[in-house]
TILUMZA-560093 format. One record per residue (C-alpha): residue in three letters; x, y negated, z negated. Coordinates in pm, whole numbers, plus 50000, padded with zeros to 5 digits. Each point is the difference from the previous one (the first is absolute). Layout:
% TILUMZA-560093
ALAXYZ...
END
This chain:
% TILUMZA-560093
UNK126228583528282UNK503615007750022UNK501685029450032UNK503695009549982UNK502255004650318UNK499465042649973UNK496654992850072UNK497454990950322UNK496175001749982UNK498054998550316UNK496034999849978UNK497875006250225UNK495954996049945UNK499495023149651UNK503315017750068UNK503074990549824UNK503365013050019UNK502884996049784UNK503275012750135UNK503474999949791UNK503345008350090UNK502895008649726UNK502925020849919UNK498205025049829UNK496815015449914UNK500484986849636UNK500904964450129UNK496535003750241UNK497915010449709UNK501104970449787UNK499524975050278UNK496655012550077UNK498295004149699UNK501374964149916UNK498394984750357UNK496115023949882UNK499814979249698UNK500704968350158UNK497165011050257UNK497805011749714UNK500564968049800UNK499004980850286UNK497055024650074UNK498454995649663UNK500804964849979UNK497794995050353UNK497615026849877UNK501055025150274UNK500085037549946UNK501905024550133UNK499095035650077UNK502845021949817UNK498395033150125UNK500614988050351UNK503444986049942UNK502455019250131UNK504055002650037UNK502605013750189UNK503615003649995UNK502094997250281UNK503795013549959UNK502785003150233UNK501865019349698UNK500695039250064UNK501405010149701UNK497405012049727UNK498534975149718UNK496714995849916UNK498054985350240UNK496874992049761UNK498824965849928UNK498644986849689UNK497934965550107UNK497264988249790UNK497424976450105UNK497294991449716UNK502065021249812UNK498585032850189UNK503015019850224UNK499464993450389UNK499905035350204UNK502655007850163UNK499585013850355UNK502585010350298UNK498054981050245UNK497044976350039UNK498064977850242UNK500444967150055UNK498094978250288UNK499305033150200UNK503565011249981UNK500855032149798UNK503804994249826UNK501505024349851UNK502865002449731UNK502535002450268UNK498834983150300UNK500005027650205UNK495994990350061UNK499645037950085UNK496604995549794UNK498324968250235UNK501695017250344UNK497915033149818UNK496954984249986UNK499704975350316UNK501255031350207UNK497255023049837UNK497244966150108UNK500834996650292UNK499975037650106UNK496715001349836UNK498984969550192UNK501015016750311UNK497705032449941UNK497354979849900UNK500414977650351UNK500445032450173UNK497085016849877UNK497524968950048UNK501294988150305UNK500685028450186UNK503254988750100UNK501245032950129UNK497055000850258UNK500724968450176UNK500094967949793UNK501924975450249UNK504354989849952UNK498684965949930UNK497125011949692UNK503355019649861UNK502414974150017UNK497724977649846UNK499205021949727UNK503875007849941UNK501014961449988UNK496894987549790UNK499325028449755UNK503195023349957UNK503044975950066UNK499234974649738UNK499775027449760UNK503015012150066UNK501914964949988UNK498864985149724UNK502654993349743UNK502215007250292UNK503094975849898UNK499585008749635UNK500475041950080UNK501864997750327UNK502825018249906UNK498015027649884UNK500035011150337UNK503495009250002UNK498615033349751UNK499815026750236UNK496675011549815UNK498194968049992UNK501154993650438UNK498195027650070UNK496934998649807UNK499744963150206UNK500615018950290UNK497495027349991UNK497684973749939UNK500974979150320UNK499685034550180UNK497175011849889UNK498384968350186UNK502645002050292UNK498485035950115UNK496294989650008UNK500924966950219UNK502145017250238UNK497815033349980UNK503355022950016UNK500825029049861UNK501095001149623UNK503335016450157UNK501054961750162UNK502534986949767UNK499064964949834UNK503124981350189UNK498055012650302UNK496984990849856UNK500404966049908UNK501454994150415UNK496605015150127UNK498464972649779UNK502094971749981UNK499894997849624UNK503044992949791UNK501015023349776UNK498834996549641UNK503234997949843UNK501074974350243UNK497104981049975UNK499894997649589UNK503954990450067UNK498964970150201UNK497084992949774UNK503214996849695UNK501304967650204UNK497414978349996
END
C-alpha cells in the first residue's frame, strides 16, 4: 500500500497508527481521509475489519492563533472521535506533548506502589538498604523510564520535574530512614542514587 509523502504508518501487533503532517488542518483532513480509504479498501479487500468505535484521533498544532481545531475524518464512513490525548504502547501523549497526562499517571503508580511495599513489607521497621535498593531499581525505576527518550524533555516543565521527584523521594526517605525534612539532593548522596531527572536524561542517549 502506498501512501503519500504527508503520511507515515507504524504498526505495532493490533495497533496502528497513522500520523500526517501539513500546512493546515484543512490540508491534514484531506490527506487523511484520502490515506482511511486506501486502508479500508485494502481492509475489505483482505476481509479485515476495523473497529471505528475504538478509532481515535488527535491533532497536534504548534499554531496559537484561534481556528478551529476540529477534525472531520471518516473511516467506514462513520466520524473518528476526537480526543486531546491517548495511549499508545504504555505511553500517554497528549495534544501538545507536554506528557503531563503519562508523568500523572506513572507518578500516581508508583507512589501507590510504594504504600503498598511499605505497608506489606514493613519497610519502615527495618527492611535492609540492600531489600530497598533492590526494590527501587527493579520495580519503581523502570516505571519511571520507560518512554524515557520519547518524553525527555518533558522534564524541563517545572510541574512534571517535580512530580518525578517526589516520587524518587518518596523511596529515598525509607532507604536512608531520614527525616522527611532532608532535602532530596541530600537524599540521593546518603543513597548513592542518581537523580531521576538525570537518570531519564541519560536514558534519552541511548
Amino acid at each position: 500500500m502506498k501512501f503519500t509523502h504527508h503520511t507515515k504508518v507504524i504498526a505495532f501487533a493490533d495497533d496502528l497508527v497513522i500520523m500526517t503532517k501539513a500546512e493546515s488542518i484543512p490540508e491534514a483532513e484531506n490527506i487523511r481521509n484520502a490515506e482511511l480509504r486506501k486502508i479500508s479498501t485494502w481492509a475489505r479487500e483482505n476481509k479485515l475489519q476495523f473497529n471505528e468505535q475504538k478509532s481515535q484521533i488527535m491533532l497536534l498544532t504548534r499554531r496559537k492563533r484561534k481556528e478551529i481545531k476540529e477534525d472531520k475524518i471518516y473511516l467506514n464512513n462513520r466520524p473518528l472521535i476526537q480526543v486531546n490525548s491517548m495511549k499508545y504502547l504504555g505511553i500517554i501523549f497528549d495534544h501538545k506533548l507536554t506528557f503531563r497526562e503519562h508523568i500523572n499517571y506513572m507518578a500516581e503508580k508508583c507512589t501507590k506502589l510504594i504504600f503498598s511495599l511499605s505497608k506489606s513489607a514493613k519497610l519502615n521497621w527495618g527492611l535492609q538498604h540492600a531489600a530497598l535498593i533492590s526494590i527501587y531499581t527493579g520495580a519503581i525505576l523502570p516505571l519511571l523510564l520507560y518512554g524515557a527518550p520519547v518524553r525527555y524533555k518533558a522534564i524541563d516543565i517545572a510541574s512534571n520535574k517535580l512530580k518525578l521527584t517526589r516520587v524518587q523521594r518518596l523511596i529515598n526517605i525509607k532507604i536512608a530512614k531520614a527525616y522527611r525534612t532532608v532535602s532530596n539532593e541530600a537524599l540521593c548522596a546518603l543513597t548513592g542514587l542518581t537523580p531521576i531527572t538525570i537518570k531519564i536524561q541519560e536514558e534519552s542517549q541511548y
